[in-house]
C-alpha positions, 0 to 999 in steps of 0.5 A: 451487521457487526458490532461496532467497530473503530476503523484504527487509521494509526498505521496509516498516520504513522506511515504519514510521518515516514512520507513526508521528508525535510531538508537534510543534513550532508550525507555519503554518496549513495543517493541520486538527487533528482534533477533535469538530466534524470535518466528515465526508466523509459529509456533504461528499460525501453518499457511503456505504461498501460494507460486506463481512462480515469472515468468510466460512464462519466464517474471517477475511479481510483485503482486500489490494485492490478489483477493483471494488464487488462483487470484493475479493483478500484473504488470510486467516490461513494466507497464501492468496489469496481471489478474493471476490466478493458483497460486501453485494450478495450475497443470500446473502452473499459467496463466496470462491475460493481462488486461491493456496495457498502452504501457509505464511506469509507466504503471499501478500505482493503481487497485481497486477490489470488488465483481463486477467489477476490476479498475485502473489508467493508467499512461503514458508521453505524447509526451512532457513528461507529465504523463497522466492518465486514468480510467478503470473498467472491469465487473466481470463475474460470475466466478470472471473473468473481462470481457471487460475493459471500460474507465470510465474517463480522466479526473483524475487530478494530481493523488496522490499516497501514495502507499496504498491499498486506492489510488484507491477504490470502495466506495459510489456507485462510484470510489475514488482517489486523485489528486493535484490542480493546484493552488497557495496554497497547495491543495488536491483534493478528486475526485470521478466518478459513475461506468457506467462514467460521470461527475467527482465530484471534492472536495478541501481540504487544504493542503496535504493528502492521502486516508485511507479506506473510508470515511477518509483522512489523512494528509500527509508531512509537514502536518503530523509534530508534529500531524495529521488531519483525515477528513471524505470525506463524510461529512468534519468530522475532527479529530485531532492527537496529536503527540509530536512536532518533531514526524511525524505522518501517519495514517490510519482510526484507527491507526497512525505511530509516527516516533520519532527522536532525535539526537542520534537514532529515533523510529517508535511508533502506537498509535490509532487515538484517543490517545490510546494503544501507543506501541513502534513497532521498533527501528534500521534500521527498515522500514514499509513494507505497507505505511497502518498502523495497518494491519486488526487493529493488525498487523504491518509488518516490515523489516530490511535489513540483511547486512550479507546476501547482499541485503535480508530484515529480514521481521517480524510482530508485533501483536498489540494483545500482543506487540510480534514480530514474524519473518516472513522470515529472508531473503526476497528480495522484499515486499508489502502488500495490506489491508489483505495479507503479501508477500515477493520474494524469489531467483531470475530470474528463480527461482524467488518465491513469498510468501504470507501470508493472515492475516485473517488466524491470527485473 
């Protein structure tokens, strides 16, 4: 096992602050508040989702992503990872493979998948209660399925987790992630390993930041107030965000997410990375469903609680095409989306459904 670790959740509180939206103050035309008379993407686009019971051989599963139509990941209560395949194509329902068995939560925090090979972080406390983290990969076989898993390296840092589809990610040749020095002064550390192991290369950049698609990084938390940085990890390219003084900034490789707040409401506007296209995508008790912004460089998923229907989340997505909200479901439980995929659960124990919509379908 590797040497003690912390699990750094401080991208991911960061992203909390940028989901939850209040009240907001007049703005310009540009949003689509979600009403009853919502066009559906169902009719815009005359797609239907790929429905996966939400239990297999009686255990709840959540999806962490999409391989394709038929092969999900997906974690389930204990922290194990699950290579999942069937989907409702399946005649006899879905099957699933344990690929990782970390033995305690959090278990699973991050996968990584190319055509070749399957990855992730395992993440456990040690017997001091540390968390401790590890890197694994697994070959593909010739039909898609992973072979025999490896360990790559222990030696992971304080990994940080934005909750993004870029926390772990195949890129030049190696695996990418980030972690937290531990030094005096605010650091992030961009590390990087080759897919057959060795040495772990390790580059220090000041301050807080989250992967976005390869090469960038973004910056994260207090970083993000009043404007953004992006910084090439593969050669210290930086590029600055402008963003209005009280506005928090969180961004993607081509799109930011201005959270806008004043003293009687806020506002959750994209603008592109160079300054363009600003539109006003939401205002009320409105969240991001991905902490990735601008999906596939157009869509932005959203949800908002229904408080008429107990916990259910009206989930809807805007089109960067046209400034156009379409509802999704008005009544989901649980959501998430990896870099291309949409999805979102249905009903409960038994009955327990998961939804999803490839938003390649829409383009």
């Amino acid at each position: 096992m590797a040497s003690a670790q912390r699990l750094t959740l401080a991208g991911a509180l960061v992203l909390a602050v940028a989901w939850l939206v209040w009240p907001s103050p007049e703005r310009g035309d540009s949003v689509t508040t979600p009403a009853d008379d919502t066009p559906a993407v169902w009719d815009r686009w005359e797609v239907e989702p790929t429905d996966w019971p939400g239990t297999i051989d009686g255990s709840a599963w959540r999806p962490v992503a999409f391989v394709d139509d038929s092969v999900a990941l997906g974690v389930d209560a204990e922290g194990r990872l699950l290579y999942i395949e069937g989907g409702a194509a399946a005649e006899t329902g879905p099957a699933a493979t344990v690929l990782a068995d970390p033995g305690a939560v959090p278990g699973v925090v991050a996968t990584a998948v190319d055509r070749r090979h399957l990855a992730w972080i395992e993440s456990v406390p040690d017997e001091a209660g540390r968390v401790v983290s590890e890197l694994w990969i697994a070959d593909r076989e010739a039909d898609g399925d992973p072979g025999r898993a490896r360990l790559l390296t222990g030696d992971t840092g304080d990994v940080v987790l934005a909750g993004n589809a870029y926390d772990l990610q195949f890129a030049d040749a190696g695996l990418h992630w980030l972690a937290t020095a531990r030094s005096a002064e605010r650091t992030t550390e961009h590390r990087s390993v080759g897919l057959d192991g060795g040495e772990v290369a390790v580059a220090e950049h000041p301050g807080a930041w989250q992967a976005a698609e390869w090469p960038w990084l973004a910056s994260a938390g207090s970083d993000s107030l009043g404007g953004a940085r992006l910084v090439r990890a593969d050669d210290g390219t930086e590029v600055p965000v402008e963003a209005g003084a009280e506005e928090l900034a969180l961004c993607s490789a081509t799109w930011c997410r201005l959270i806008v707040t004043a003293a009687d409401g806020s506002r959750v506007d994209l603008v592109r990375t160079e300054g363009t296209d600003r539109v006003t995508v939401a205002e009320g008790f409105v969240s991001a469903v991905s902490s990735d912004v601008g999906l596939l460089d157009r869509f932005e998923p959203l949800e908002e609680s229904v408080g008429t229907v107990g916990d259910a989340r009206r989930v809807t997505l805007f089109d960067l095409a046209d400034s156009q909200t379409y509802l999704v479901s008005p009544a989901a439980g649980e959501t998430g989306a990896d870099a291309r995929r949409l999805w979102w659960s249905t009903g409960s124990e038994e009955l327990l459904e998961w939804h999803v919509l490839d938003l390649t379908d829409l383009t």
